[in-house]
N, C-alpha and C positions, 0 to 999 in steps of 0.2 A: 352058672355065669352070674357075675356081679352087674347088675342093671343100676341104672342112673337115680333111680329110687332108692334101693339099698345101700347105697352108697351114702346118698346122704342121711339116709335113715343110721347109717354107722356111725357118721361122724357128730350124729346128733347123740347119739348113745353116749359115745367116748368124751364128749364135753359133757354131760350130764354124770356120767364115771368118773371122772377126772375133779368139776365143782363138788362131788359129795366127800372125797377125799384131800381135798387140798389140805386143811390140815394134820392131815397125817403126814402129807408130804415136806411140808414147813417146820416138822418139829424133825427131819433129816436132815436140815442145814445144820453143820458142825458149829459154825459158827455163832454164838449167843446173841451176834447183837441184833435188836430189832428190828426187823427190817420187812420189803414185801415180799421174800422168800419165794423160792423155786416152786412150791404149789399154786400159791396166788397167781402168780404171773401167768403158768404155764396154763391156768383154768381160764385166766381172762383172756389171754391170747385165743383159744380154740373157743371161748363163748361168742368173741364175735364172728367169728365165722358159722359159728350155730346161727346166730340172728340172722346172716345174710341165709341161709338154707332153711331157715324154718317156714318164709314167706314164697319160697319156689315155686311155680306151680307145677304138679305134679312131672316132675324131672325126669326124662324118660333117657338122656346119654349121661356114662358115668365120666367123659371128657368135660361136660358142662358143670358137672358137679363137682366135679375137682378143678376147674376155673374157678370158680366162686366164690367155693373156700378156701383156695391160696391166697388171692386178694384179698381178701378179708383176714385170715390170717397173720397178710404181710404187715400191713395199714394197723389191725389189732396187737401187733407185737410189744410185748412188755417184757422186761431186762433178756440176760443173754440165754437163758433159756428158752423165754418164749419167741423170740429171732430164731433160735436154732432150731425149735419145732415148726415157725414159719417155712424156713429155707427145708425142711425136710419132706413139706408139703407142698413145695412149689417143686420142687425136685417131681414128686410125685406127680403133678398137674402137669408136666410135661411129658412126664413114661404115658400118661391116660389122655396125651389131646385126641380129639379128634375120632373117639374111642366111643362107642352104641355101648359095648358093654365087657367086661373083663374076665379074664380067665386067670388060671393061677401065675404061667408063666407073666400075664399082664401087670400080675400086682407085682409079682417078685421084680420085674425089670425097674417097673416105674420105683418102688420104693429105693431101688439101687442107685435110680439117678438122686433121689431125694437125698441118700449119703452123701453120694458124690459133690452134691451143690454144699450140704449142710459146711463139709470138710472144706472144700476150698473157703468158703466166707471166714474159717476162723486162722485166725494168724497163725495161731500155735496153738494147735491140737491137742488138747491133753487125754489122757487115756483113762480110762475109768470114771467115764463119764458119760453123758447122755447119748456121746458121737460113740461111743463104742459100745452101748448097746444098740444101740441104729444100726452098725454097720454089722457088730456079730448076727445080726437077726435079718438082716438085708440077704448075706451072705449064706445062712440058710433056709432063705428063700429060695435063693438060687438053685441049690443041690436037690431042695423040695419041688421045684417046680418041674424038672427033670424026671423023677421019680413019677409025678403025679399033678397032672396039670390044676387039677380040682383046687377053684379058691380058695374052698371054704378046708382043704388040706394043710394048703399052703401059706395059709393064715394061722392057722396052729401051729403049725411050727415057726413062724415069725414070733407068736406069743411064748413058746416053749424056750424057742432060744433068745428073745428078752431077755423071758426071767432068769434064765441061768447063764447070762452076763451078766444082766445085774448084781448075782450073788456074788461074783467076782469083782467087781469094783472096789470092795475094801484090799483085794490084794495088789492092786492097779495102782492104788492110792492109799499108802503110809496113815496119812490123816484117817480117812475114814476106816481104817482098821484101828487106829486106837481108841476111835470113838463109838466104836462097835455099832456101825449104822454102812448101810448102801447107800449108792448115790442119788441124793433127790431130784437132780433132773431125769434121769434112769426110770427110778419108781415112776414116774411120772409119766413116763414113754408107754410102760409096760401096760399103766392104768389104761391109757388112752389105747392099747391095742386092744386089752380087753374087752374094751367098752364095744370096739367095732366089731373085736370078735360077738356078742352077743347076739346082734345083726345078723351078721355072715353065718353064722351057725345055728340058730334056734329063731333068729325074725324078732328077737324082744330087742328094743330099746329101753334100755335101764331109765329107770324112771328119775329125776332129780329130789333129792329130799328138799332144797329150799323152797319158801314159799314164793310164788308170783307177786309179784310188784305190780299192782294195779293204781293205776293215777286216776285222780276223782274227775279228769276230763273224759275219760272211758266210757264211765255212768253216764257224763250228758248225752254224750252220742249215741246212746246203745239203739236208738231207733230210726237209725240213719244207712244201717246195714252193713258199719264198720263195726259200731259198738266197742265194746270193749276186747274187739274181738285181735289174739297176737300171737295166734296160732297158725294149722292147718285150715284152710275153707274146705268143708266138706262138697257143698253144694255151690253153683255158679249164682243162684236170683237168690234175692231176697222180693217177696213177693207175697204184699199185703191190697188189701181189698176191705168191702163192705157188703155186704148181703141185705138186701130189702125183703125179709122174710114174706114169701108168699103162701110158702104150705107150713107144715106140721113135721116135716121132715125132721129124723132124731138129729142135731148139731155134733154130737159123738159121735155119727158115723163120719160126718163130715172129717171131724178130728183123726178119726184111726185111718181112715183113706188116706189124708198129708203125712200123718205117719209115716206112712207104707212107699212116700214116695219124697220123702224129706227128712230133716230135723226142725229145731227150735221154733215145734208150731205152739199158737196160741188159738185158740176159739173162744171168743167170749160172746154169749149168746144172754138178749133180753128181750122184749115182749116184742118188738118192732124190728130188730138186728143183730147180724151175726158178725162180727170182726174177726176178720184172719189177720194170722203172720203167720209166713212159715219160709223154710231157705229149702231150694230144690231145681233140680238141675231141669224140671219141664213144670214152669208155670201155667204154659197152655194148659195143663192136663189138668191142674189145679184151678183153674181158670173153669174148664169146662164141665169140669165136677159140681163145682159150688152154681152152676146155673141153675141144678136140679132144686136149689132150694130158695132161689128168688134169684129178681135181677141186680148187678153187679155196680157199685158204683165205688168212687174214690181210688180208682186201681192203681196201681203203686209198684214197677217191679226195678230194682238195681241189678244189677252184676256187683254182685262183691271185691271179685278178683279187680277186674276194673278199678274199682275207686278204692280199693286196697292199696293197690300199686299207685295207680296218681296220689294218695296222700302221702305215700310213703317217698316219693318220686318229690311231691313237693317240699315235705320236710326237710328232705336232704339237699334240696336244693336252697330254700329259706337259709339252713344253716351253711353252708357255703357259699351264699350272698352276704352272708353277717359277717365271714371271716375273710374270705379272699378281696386282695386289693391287688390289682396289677400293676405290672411293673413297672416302675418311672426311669427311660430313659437317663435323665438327668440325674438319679440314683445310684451312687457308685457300690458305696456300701450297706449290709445293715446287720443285723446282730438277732439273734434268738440265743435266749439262755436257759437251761431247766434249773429252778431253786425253789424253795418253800420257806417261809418265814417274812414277815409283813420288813423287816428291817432288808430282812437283803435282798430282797427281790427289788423295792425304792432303791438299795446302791445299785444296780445292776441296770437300773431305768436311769440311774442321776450320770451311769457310765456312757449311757447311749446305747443300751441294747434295748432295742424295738418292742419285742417279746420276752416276754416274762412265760416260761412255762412252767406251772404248777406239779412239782414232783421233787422226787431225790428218793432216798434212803426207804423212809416209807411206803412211797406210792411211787414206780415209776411209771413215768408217761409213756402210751404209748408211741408205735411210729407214728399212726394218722395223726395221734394231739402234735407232733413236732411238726410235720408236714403242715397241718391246719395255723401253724405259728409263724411257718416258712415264708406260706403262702397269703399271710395278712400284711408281709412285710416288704416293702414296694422300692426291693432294692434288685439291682442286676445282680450281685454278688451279696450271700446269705452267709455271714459265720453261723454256726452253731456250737456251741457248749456245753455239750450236758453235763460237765461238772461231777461226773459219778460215774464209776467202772461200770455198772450195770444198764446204764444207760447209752454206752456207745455205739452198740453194735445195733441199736433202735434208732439210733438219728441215723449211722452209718446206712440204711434201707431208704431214705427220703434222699439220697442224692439224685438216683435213679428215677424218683416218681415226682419232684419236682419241676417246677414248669421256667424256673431261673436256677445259676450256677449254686451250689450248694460246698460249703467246705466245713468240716465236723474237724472242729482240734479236740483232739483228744485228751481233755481238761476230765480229772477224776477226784479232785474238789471242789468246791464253793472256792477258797482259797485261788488258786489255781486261776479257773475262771477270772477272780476282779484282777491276777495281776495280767492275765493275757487283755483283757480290754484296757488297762492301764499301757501294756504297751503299744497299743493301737495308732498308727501313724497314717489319716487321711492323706497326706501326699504320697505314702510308698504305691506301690499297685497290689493286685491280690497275693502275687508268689513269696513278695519279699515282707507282706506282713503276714504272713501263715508264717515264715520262716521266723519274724522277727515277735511275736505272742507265742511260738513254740519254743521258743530261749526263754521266752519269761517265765510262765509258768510251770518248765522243768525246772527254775533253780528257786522254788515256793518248795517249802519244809511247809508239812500240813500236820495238824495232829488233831485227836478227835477226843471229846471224852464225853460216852455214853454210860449206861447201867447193862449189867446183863437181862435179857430176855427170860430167859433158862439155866439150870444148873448143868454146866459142863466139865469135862475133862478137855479143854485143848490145848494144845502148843505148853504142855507142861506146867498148865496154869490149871487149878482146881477151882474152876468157879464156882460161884453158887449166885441161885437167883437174887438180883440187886444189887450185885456190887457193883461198883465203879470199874469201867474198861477203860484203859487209856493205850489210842492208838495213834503208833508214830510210822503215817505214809501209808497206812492202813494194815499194819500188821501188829498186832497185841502187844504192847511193851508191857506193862504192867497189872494187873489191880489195885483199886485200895478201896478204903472204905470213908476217906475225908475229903471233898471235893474240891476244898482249896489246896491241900498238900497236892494234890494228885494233878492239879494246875500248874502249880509251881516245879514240880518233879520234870513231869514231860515237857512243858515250855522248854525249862535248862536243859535237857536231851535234844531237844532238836538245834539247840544253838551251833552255830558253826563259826570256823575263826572270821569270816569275810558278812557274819551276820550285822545288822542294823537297825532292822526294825522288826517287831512284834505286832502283829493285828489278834485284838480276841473279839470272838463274837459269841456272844452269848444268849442262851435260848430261852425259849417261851416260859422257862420251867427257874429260872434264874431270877432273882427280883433285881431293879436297878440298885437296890440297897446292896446285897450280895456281892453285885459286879464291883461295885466302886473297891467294895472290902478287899474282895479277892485283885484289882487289879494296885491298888498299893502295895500290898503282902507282895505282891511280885514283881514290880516295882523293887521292892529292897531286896529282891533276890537278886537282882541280873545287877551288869557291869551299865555304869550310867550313862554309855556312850549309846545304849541299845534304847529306842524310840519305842514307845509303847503307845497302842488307839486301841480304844476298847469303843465297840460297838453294838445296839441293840438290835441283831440280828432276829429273833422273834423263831427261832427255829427249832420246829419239837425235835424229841428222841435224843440230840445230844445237847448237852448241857453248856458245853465250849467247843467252836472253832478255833485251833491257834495257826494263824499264818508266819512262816518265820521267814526274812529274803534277807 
């Protein structure tokens, strides 16, 4: 049976399996351009839910433990992979509520509903993908459970039949068979089962190769009985004392007795006193030991767990005093937008949008950062914009966990975005300006021009590391290798007969010298009736935004 320790001890494996390989799984996106890629995400998505179970204490229902990592999962979701590994483990925290402890038939059911939730959230399901290793492996759960209710059975072959979906995903998907790779949310799945697999079958938790991240506030505290401590607590006290040396008694036995009944003891013993510290689950016992060698003074005992949990309890509450502002009433509207770059995130605040969330292409946010953005914004009714495909389906989870109306347009530029707030009309009501910023921002022509990541073969383009990608509406029009040609090229593609104006914005990586050059050059390309604003958007990775409307 899978007990409520095991469990989280699985899921502690599988993010620690999952962060050693992310790069592996990053360099499976077919697509070259830089971005935070299907391993990053799917590793930061299941990390926070590691932190939420790493502090547990000792977890005894595997219902409680799949609680706690769904919500943290949910809250921790970054692009659409890590939402769909969310929703596949909140699937699963409802096959497990209420559950002491699981069997095989338990896991195969619950992971069934985790498909079932995963599928419904996505509009249009695509096949040779992550949902379709989920569900072939779901599926012979099922047939394995039947066979042989044993988890640690039935968990092998979820892992068995993973991986031989996954091998099948390039014939699923045209693209990934030319680019002779599987699918990266897929791999991904597969990692994360083996990790649990090591758990379930052998009791190891795979160890993580990165190093810990210790902050120099750690050090101050360490004699406070939190210390720097951001693990497991083995023992309940910390439990320090002083000795007034009356006999001759050896001070090492004292030590190898805490030992025997503790860890992280210290004895420092001098002509007059003996100092203890040690962590142990019966201080008396320690307490009455050290009488035999004087009497006791300065006695000192914590509970760790205790003021573990209250600082942790308090922190998280500090920071959700800093962020939430409740709702005004008198508030009709307000606005949260996700973007990066010091210029367009100022247009995006000079538009009236509240919140500025820090992400896109690079880094995306996750749900808790959109939700925590939601939630500092002191309106009845929240737009949202994430401005980025991969970002939808993570604000799309904050409708649900917000504590005011929430509406996600589904804006998958920067672009896009400033023309839905430009159409933003404070007298309409909510229905008719969703309707009326959802016109605007379908009829914005976007185009992007980045560099390659990687040398690729895609969409019949032979890339090689560095060139220039120029993309019209997010699909590969061309390469080049001249960055104003390749401006001027895609700009005139995206024009249309009923076009007017041109916005470029230009990024971090652009000098104002450069822009001016390049926005004359194109200037004398276009017909003079077309409006041209060139803007210092500050935005890494691509070198131009072009807005065409």
């Amino acid at each position: 049976m899978i007990t409520g320790q095991i469990f989280r001890d699985a899921l502690l494996s599988a993010s620690n399996h999952i962060v050693n390989q992310k790069q592996q799984v990053d360099e499976l996106n077919v697509f070259p351009v830089p971005d935070g890629d299907t391993g990053t995400n799917m590793s930061m998505t299941i990390s926070s839910a590691a932190r939420e179970l790493a502090v547990m204490d000792r977890p005894d229902a595997i219902g409680e433990v799949a609680s706690v990592a769904s919500s943290a999962l949910l809250r921790g979701a970054r692009g659409n992979s890590g939402v769909i590994l969310s929703l596949l483990f909140r699937g699963l925290s409802k096959g497990l509520r209420g559950k002491t402890e699981a069997d095989g038939r338990d896991l195969a059911a619950a992971l069934d509903q985790g498909v079932k939730a995963a599928y419904k959230a996505v509009m249009k399901p695509t096949e040779g993908t992550i949902l379709t290793v989920a569900r072939l492996a779901a599926e012979r759960a099922a047939q394995a459970a039947e066979e042989n209710d044993d988890p640690v059975y039935v968990w092998q072959e979820i892992c068995s039949a993973a991986e031989d979906a996954l091998a099948q995903t390039p014939e699923m998907l045209p693209v990934l068979k030319k680019a002779g790779v599987v699918d990266a949310g897929g791999r991904g799945l597969v990692i994360i089962f083996e990790g649990m697999m090591s758990v379930f079958r052998d009791g190891v938790i795979i160890p993580s190769k990165e190093e810990e991240k210790k902050t120099s506030a750690s050090k101050a505290e360490a004699s406070n009985a939190i210390g720097d401590y951001e693990g497991d607590i083995t023992y309940t006290y910390c439990t320090e004392f002083i000795i007034s040396k009356e006999n001759q008694n050896d001070p090492l036995a004292l030590r190898a007795y805490l030992e025997s009944i503790g860890d992280c003891v210290v004895v420092v013993d001098d002509d007059d006193i003996i100092k203890v510290h040690v962590h142990t689950d019966n201080p008396g016992k320690a307490l009455q030991h050290a009488l035999d060698y004087g009497m006791l003074t300065n006695i000192k005992i914590d509970n760790m767990r205790l003021q573990f949990a209250g600082k942790k309890a308090a922190a998280k509450k500090e920071q959700e005093e800093d962020t939430y502002v409740a709702v005004d009433p008198d508030t009709e509207f307000g606005f949260v937008a996700v973007a990066v770059g010091d210029g367009v995130s100022q247009l995006f605040s000079d538009l009236g949008v509240n919140q500025v969330v820090s992400g896109g292409q690079t880094m995306n946010p996750s749900t808790d950062d959109i939700l925590k953005a939601i939630h500092a914004t002191p309106a009845k009714n929240v737009f949202v914009l994430p401005n980025n495909k991969n970002i939808i389906m993570a604000a799309e989870q904050t409708i649900k966990l917000a504590d005011r109306k929430v509406y996600v347009l589904q804006t998958r530029t920067i672009p896009q975005g400033v023309a839905a707030m430009l159409a933003f009309d404070p007298d309409l009501n909510v229905s008719d300006n969703q309707m009326t910023m959802m016109k605007a921002y379908e009829r914005v022509e976007t185009g992007l021009i980045t560099f390659a990541a990687r040398d690729s073969d895609y969409d019949g383009h032979n890339i090689k590391k560095g060139d220039l990608l120029a993309l019209d509406n997010g699909k590969l029009a061309f390469t080049d290798k001249d960055l104003s040609h390749a401006l001027i090229k895609l700009t005139r593609a995206l024009l249309h007969r009923d076009s007017s104006f041109v916005t470029l914005y230009y990024g971090a990586d652009v000098s104002d010298e450069q822009a001016e050059e390049v926005l004359e050059a194109l200037k004398a390309k276009l017909p003079d009736d077309i409006e041209v604003t060139l803007i210092n958007g500050g935005q890494p990775v691509y070198y131009y935004m072009i807005s065409v409307e």
